[in-house]
C-alpha angles and dihedrals in degrees: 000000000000144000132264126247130162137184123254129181114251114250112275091243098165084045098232093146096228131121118286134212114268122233122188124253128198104249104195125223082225131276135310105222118221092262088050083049098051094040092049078049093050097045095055096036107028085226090143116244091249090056085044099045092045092048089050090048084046095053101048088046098057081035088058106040097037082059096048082054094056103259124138103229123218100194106208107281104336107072163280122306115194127163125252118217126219112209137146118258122254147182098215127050078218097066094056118078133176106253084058083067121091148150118295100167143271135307123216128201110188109216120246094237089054089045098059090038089058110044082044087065104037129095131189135221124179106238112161110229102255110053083046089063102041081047095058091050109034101092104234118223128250089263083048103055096042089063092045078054096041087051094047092052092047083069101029133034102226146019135213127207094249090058097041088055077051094048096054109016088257130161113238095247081051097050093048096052086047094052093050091044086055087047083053103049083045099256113117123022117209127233130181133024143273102323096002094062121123128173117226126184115278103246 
């Protein structure tokens, strides 16, 4: 699997009205909310989804409060978070004074470990933008959405449900009565239990 990207023409800023080079641009397949997160976590590690959900609530809490209190925060192996400052521009440091300051937002430097991890990992295919995002909403049929799982397994040995909703766009109630249907027709065999299960080609 790999990620999208597509090319789009610079802006026109000298206004000549000519074509301009294109540059690419990530076109996402959509957003993983914060339970997908966790579950995708918990499937690879076993941490269970309360200890997950109440260190992520941990983390963004301390994340949140140590900036408010003025500090630059390196989180694990990501990153650094420091905060960025709106204020009007003067001549004078007089002229400023603290109550003209405010929050802006945060800025985010990615570390170099995470970074060529990262790119060591990634992959691009060219998918205009588009197509990406009617893809993302048009609901794929049953046929459609075994061969998005046949290819998957040709790369990987087994699927989750998590990452079978993430495959094909799936609720989880859908993906689970399509995985059982698969399990039915003698597709796919089932290991594991309750949150451990994962689904592997029949041989």
């Amino acid at each position: 699997m790999s990620a999208y990207y597509d090319l789009f023409e610079s802006p026109d800023v000298q206004h000549t009205g000519e074509p301009q080079p294109l540059y690419a641009r990530f076109v996402p397949k959509g957003t993983m909310g914060q339970e997908e997160f966790i579950d995708r976590v918990h499937r690879f590690t076993g941490i269970s989804h309360s200890l997950l959900q109440g260190a992520m609530k941990a983390f963004t809490d301390e994340l949140r409060d140590s900036l408010a209190n003025g500090w630059t925060v390196e989180f694990g192996e990501l990153g650094y978070f420091t905060p960025s400052l709106n204020s009007r521009r003067v001549m004078d440091k007089k002229e400023l004074r603290s109550t003209s300051v405010s929050l802006r937002g945060l800025n985010f430097r990615l570390s170099k470990q995470f970074f060529r991890e990262l790119n060591g990992k990634i992959s691009f295919e060219r998918r205009p933008a588009q197509e990406a995002s009617s893809n993302a909403s048009r609901v794929l049929s049953k046929a459609e959405c075994l061969r998005l799982l046949q290819e998957y397994l040709q790369k990987y040995p087994c699927i989750n449900r998590a990452q079978y909703s993430q495959l094909t766009g799936r609720s989880r109630k859908q993906a689970i009565v399509e995985l059982n249907d698969f399990i039915l027709e003698g597709v796919l065999a089932k290991h594991g239990m309750g949150k451990t299960v994962v689904y592997v080609i029949c041989r």
